[in-house]
N, C-alpha and C positions, 0 to 999 in steps of 0.2 A: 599492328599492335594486337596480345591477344592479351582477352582479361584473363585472370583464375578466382575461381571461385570457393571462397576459402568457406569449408561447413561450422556452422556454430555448433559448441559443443552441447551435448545433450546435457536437458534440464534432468536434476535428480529426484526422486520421490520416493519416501521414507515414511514407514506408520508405527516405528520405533517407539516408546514411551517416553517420554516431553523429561527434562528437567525438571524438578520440584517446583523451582521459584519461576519458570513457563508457565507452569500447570496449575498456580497460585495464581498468578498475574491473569490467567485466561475465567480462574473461576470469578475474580473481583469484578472483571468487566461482564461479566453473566450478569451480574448482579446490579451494575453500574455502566450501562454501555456508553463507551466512549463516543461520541462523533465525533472527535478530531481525526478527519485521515489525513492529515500531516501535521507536520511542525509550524506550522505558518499561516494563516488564511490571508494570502495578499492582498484578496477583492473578492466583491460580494456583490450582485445584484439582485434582480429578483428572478434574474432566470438562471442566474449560476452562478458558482463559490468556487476560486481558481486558489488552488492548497502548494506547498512549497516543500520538501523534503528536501535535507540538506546532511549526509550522513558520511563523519570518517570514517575508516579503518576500523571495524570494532564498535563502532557506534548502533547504536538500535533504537527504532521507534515501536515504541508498545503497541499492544493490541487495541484496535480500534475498530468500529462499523461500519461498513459498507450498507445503506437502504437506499441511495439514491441510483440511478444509473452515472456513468458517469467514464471518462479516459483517464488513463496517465500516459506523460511521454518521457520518455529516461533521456535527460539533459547530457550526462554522461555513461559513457561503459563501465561497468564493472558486475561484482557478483554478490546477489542478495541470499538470506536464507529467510522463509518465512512458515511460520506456524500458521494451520487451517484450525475452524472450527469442526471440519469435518476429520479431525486428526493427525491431516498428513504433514509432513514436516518438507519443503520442497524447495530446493537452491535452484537460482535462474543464474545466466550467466544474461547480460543486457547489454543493448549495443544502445550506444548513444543515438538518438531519434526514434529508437523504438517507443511504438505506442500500441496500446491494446484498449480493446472499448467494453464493458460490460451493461448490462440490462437485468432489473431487477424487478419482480415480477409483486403483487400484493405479500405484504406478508415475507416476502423473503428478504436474506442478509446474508453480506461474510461477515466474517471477523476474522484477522492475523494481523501478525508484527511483520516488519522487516529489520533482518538484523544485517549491517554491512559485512560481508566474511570475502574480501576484496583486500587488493592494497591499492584502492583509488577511492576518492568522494565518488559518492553515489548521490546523483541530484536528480529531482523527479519533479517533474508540475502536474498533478491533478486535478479536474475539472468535472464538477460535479451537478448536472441537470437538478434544479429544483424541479420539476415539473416532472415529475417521476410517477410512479405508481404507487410509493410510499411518500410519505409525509417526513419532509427535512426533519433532523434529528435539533436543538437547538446548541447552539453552540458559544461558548465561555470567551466573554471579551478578554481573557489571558491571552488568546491566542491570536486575537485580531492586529493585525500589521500596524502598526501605529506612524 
């Protein structure tokens, strides 16, 4: 039996000028930083807050902060597009189990959206270390799992 090894397509990266109502929606959250990084907080402890994205076809979750360290793991395949704070505009293509882990140093933060540009649900669990170098952002019983 032989495998093949099929290549993932390349991620794109773009530093294009934003949409208007992007580039409105990025200045509110300057002002107003979100910590909801996802649609959901299922669970909370006191060592970490496990988040839920849940996105059709065309669906998008606004800009929110990243200050904690923390993973996500893509539940399923498909193809995001997401807005940087550092400008660039950058499509992933995601394989179902994919996960990446990031580290956030005093002082430092992302912020983007993800917007679904796929014809499949994009579903994402992230998990977010309280016990970070920055101080958890507080977060809106709207969003807690009930």
């Amino acid at each position: 039996m032989s495998l093949t090894m099929v290549e993932k397509p390349a991620n794109i990266r773009t530093s294009e000028p934003w949409p208007a109502h992007i580039s409105a929606e990025y200045a509110a959250e300057a002002k107003n930083p979100n910590p909801c990084v996802g649609q959901q907080l299922v669970s909370e402890t006191e060592q970490v807050r496990v988040w839920r994205i849940h996105l059709k076809p065309g669906e998008r979750c606004g800009f929110h902060r990243h200050v904690l360290n923390y993973f996500w793991s893509a539940a399923t395949a498909g193809k995001g597009r997401q807005h940087f704070n550092d400008g660039e505009t950058r499509e992933y293509t995601y394989a179902a189990g994919e996960t990446r882990h990031e580290t956030y140093g005093p002082g430092e933060y992302k912020v983007h959206d993800l917007e679904n540009v796929g014809d499949t649900d994009l579903i994402f669990l992230t998990v977010e270390f309280k016990q970070s170098a920055n101080k958890p952002l507080p977060i809106p019983n709207a969003v807690r799992m009930q």
